[in-house]
N, C-alpha and C positions, 0 to 999 in steps of 0.2 A: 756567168752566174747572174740571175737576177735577184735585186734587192728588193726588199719591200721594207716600207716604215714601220715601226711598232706600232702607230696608229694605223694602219692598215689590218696588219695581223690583228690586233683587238677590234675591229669595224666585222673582218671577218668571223673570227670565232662569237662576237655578238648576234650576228647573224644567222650562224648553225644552231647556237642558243635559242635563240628565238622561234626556228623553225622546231627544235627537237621540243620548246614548251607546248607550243602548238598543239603536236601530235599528240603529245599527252595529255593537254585538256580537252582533246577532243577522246580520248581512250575513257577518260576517267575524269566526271566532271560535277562538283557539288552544287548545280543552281539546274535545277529538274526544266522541260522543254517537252509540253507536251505533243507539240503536231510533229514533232519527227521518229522516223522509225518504221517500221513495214505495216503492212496493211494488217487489220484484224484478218483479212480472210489468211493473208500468208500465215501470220504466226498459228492459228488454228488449224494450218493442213500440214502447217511443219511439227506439229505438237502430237496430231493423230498418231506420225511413224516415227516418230522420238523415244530414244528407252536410254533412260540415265542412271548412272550405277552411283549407288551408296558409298562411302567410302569401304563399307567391309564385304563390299562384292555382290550385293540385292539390285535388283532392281527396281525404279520405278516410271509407270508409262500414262500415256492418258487415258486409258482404260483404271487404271488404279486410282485415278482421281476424280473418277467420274462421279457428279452426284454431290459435290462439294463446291464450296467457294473456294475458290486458291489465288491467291496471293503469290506469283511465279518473279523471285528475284534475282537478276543475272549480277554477280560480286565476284571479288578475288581479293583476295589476302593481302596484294600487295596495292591496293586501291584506297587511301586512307578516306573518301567521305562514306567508303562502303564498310570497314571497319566500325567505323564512326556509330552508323545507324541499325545495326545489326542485333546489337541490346535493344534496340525500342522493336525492332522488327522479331525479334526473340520473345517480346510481350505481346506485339499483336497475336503471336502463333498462339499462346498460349490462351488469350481471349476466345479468339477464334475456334480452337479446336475443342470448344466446350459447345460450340451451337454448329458441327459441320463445314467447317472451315479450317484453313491452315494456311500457314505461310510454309512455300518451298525455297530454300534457300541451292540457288543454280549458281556451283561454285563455277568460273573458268579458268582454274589452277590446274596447271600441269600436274605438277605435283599432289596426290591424294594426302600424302602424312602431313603437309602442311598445312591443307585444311583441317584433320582432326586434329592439330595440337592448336591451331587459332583458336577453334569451336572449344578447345579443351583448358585454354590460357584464361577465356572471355567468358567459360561457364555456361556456354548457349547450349538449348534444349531440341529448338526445331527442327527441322528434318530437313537435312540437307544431302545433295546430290553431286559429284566432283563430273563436271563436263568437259572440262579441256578448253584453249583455248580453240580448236575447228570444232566447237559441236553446234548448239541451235544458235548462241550469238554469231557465230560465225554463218551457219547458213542463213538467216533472216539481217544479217549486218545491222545489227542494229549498230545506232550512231555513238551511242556511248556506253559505261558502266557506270556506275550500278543503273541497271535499266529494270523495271517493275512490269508488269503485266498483272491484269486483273480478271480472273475468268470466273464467267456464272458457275451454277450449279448443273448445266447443259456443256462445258464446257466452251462458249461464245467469247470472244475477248469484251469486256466491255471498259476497259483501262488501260491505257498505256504513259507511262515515263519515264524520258531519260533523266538520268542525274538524281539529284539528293538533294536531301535538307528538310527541316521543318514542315516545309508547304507540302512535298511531295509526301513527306508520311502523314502529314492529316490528311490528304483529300484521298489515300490509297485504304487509311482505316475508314474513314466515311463509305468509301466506294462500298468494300467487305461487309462491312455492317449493314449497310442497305440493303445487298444484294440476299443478306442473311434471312435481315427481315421478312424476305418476301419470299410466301410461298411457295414450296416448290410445284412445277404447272402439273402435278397428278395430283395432290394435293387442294388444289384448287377450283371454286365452282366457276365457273365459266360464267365471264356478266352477259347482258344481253345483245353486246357490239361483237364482243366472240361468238356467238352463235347462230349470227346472221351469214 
C-alpha cells in the first residue's frame, strides 16, 4: 500500500480546484473581452440557418428579425453575472423595442421550465429563446457566457462581447442606439461618394 501525507492529498485536491475554477471562469465570466470569439462573417452564416424555439414551442429565425437592431445574448440560469444583468438588459428591450430594435435573450439551458420560472421569479419581459447547451454557442464556440452580439438592421454583426459588467452594457446600448439612429439604407439619400 502506498501512503501519501495529508499535505499531499490537500496540494492535490487544491490542484483539481484550481483547474475545475478555471473552467468555470472561463464558461462564465463577469469582466467582458472584446477581441475573442468567432468572426462576424461566422456568426452571420451561422445565424442565416439558425431557428430557436420559444419556451412555448414558436419559433424564431434570422429572417424574423430582419430589418431590426438586435441585441443577440447568449445566458443561462445557472451563470450568476448573467443573472446579474438581465434586468438592465430587460430595460434596454424595452427601450429599444419602441424605435425597431430588441434585445434576444439566447438561453443555453437545457432545461426550457427553468428559464420560464427564472424569466418568471425576475419579472423579465424580453423575448427570449431556450437553445441548449449544443446549439449556436456551441457551433460558433464562443469563448465565454454571457456573450452579446450586436447586429445592424441588414443583419451585419457589428458587436461583439464576452463576459459582463457595467462596461459591456453601456458600450452594447450605445452600439443599439447608434445603430438605431441611423437610417435605414432604403430610407436614405445616397451622398455624393456613394454615388460615384
Amino acid at each position: 500500500m502506498i501512503r501519501t501525507s495529508h499535505r499531499t492529498s490537500v496540494s492535490h485536491a487544491a490542484a483539481r480546484l484550481a483547474v475545475l475554477g478555471m473552467a468555470l471562469a472561463v464558461t462564465c465570466t463577469a469582466a467582458p473581452a472584446r477581441a475573442a470569439g468567432p468572426s462576424a462573417e461566422r456568426v452571420r452564416a451561422a445565424l442565416e440557418h439558425h431557428v430557436f424555439r420559444t419556451p412555448s414551442g414558436g419559433t424564431v429565425t434570422a429572417a424574423t428579425l430582419s430589418g431590426q437592431v438586435v441585441v443577440l445574448h447568449l445566458w443561462a440560469t445557472w451563470c450568476a453575472p448573467c443573472r446579474k444583468e438581465l434586468p438592465k438588459l430587460d430595460a434596454l428591450n424595452t427601450e429599444l423595442s419602441k424605435a425597431n430594435g430588441r434585445v434576444l435573450a439566447v438561453s443555453i439551458d437545457i432545461d426550457p421550465r427553468n428559464v420560464e420560472r427564472f424569466m418568471a421569479q425576475q419579472r423579465l419581459k424580453l423575448p427570449v429563446v431556450v437553445d441548449g447547451p449544443d446549439g449556436l454557442a456551441r457551433e460558433l464556440d464562443v469563448p465565454a457566457i454571457p456573450y452579446t452580439v450586436v447586429l445592424n438592421r441588414n443583419g451585419e454583426v457589428v458587436s461583439q462581447i464576452a463576459g459582463s459588467g457595467d462596461a459591456m452594457l453601456d458600450a452594447t446600448a450605445a452600439t443599439a442606439r447608434r445603430l438605431l439612429a441611423e437610417k435605414p439604407m432604403a430610407d436614405r439619400t445616397p451622398n455624393a461618394e456613394e454615388t460615384r
